[in-house]
N, C-alpha and C positions, 0 to 999 in steps of 0.2 A: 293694577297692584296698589296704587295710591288709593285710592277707592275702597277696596277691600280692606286697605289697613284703617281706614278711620273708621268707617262700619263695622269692624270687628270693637276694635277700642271703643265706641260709642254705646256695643249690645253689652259689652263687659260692665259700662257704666250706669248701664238702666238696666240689667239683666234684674235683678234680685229685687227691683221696683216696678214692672213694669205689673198691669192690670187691665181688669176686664173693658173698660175704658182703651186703651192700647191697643188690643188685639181687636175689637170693633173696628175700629179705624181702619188696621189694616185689611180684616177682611172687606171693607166698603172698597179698599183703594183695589185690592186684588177684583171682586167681584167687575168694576168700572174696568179694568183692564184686560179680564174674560171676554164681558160686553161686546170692548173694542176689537181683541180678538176675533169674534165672532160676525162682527161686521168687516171686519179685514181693513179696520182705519188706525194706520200705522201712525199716526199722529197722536192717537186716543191712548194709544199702544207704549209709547216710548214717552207720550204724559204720565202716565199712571205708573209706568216704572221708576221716574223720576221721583214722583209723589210719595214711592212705597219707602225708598229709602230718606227721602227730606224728614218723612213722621220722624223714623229712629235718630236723623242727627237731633234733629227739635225738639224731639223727647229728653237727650243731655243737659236741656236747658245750659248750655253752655254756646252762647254767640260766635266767641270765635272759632270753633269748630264747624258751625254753621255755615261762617261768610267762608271758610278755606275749603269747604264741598260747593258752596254756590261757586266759587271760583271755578273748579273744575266740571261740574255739573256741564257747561257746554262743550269742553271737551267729548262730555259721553255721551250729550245727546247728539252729537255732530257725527261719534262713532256706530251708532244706533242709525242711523240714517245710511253711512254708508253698509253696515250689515243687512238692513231691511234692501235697499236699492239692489245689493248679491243677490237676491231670491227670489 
C-alpha cells in the first residue's frame, strides 16, 4: 500500500510531462525484464521490476521522495523473493 501510494502521487506528478524519452526507458526496463522472464532468472526478474518503478519516482525529480522509496525498496525486494521462492 505504501508503495502504491507514492507511485500513484509521483504519475499524478509527472503525468502531464512525461515524453518520448520516458516511455523508451521504460520499454528498455520492461523488454530486460521479459528477457529475464524468459530465461527464468528471478534475480533479473525482481531487478527490472525495481528499475521500472525507480525511473517514475526519479522522474519527480524530487530527492526526498526518492530516498523514502529507496527505503522501502528492500522491503519489496525481500517480499519478491519470498513470492518467487512460493512457486
Amino acid at each position: 500500500p505504501i508503495r502504491r501510494t507514492m507511485e500513484t502521487s509521483a504519475l499524478k506528478l509527472v503525468f502531464r510531462d512525461l515524453n518520448e524519452d520516458d516511455f523508451r526507458a521504460w520499454e528498455d526496463v520492461v523488454h530486460s525484464m521479459r528477457l529475464a522472464c524468459e530465461r527464468g532468472d528471478r534475480n533479473g526478474i525482481i531487478k527490472y521490476d525495481i528499475d521500472f518503478h525507480r525511473l517514475l519516482l526519479a522522474r519527480t525529480a524530487q530527492p526526498d521522495l526518492l530516498s523514502i522509496w529507496q527505503t522501502i525498496v528492500l522491503r519489496v525486494r525481500a517480499h519478491f523473493w519470498n513470492i518467487v521462492d512460493n512457486y
